[in-house]
VMD Tcl script that draws the C-alpha trace (Angstrom):
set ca {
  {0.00 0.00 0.00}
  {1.03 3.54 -0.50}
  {2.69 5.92 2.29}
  {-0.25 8.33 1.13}
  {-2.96 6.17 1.06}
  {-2.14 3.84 4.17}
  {-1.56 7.34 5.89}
  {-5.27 8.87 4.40}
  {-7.02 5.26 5.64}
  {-5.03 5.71 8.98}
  {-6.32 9.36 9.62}
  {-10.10 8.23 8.31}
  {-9.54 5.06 10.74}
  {-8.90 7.45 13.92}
  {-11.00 10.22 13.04}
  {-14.09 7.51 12.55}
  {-13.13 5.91 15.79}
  {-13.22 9.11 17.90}
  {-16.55 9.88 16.62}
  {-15.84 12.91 14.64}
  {-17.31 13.80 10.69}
  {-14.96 15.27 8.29}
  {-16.80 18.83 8.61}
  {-16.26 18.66 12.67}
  {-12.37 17.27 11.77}
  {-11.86 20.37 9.58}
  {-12.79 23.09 11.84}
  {-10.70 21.51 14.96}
  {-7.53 21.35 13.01}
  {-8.52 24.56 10.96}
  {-8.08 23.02 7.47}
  {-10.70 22.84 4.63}
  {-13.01 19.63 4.85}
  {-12.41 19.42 1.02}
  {-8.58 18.84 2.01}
  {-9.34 16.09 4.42}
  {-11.26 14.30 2.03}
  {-8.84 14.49 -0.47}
  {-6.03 13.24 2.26}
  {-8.18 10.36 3.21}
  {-8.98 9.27 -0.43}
  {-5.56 9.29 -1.12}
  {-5.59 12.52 -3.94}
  {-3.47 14.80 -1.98}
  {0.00 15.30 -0.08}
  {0.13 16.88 3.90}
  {3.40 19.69 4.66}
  {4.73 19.24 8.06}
  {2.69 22.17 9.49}
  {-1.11 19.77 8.25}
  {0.34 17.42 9.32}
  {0.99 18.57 13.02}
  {-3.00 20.36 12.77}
  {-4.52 16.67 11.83}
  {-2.49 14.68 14.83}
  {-3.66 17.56 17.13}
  {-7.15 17.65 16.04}
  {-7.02 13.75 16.82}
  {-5.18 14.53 20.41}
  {-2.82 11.19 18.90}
  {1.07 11.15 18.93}
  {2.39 11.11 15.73}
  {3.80 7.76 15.99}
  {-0.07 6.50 16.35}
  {-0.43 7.45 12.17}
  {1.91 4.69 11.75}
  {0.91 2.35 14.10}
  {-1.90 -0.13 12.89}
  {-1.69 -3.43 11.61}
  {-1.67 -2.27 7.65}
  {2.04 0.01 8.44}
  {3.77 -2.60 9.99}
  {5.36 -3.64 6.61}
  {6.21 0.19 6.12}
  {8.14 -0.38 9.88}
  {11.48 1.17 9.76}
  {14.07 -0.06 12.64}
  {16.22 2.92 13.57}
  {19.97 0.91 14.67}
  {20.33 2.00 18.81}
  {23.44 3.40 18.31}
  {21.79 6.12 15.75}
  {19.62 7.08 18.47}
  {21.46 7.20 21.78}
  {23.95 9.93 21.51}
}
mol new
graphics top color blue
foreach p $ca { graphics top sphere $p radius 0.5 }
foreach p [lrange $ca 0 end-1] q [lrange $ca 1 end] { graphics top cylinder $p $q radius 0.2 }
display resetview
């Protein structure tokens, strides 16, 4: 599966499970509901700053967009010794 649309299904997936519509999504993290829809149907691409307004309008971590059964082939291992410093 694509990084775009495993990422769109992942945002639909959390969004769905917290209860929330697209039009209620779009106001809380101040984006257009057109873009959401777009994200989640996989016919668009999310900056860094979108990105940061969708995982707060979902109060989720950002590590939680990744983490469902369908990313786990997408898993990247980071070696220890890159991340200890």
């Amino acid at each position: 599966m694509a990084i775009q649309k495993e990422f769109g299904s992942r945002i639909k997936q959390l969004r769905l499970k917290k209860g929330i519509s697209r039009e209620i999504f779009a106001e809380l993290d101040r984006l257009l509901r057109t873009y959401i829809t777009s994200i989640e149907n996989d016919k668009g691409n999310v900056t860094l700053l979108n990105f940061q307004k969708i995982t707060d309008a979902l109060e989720s971590k950002i590590t939680e967009l990744f983490n469902s059964k369908e990313s786990q082939a997408l898993s990247i291992e980071i070696p220890s010794e890159i991340i200890s410093f």
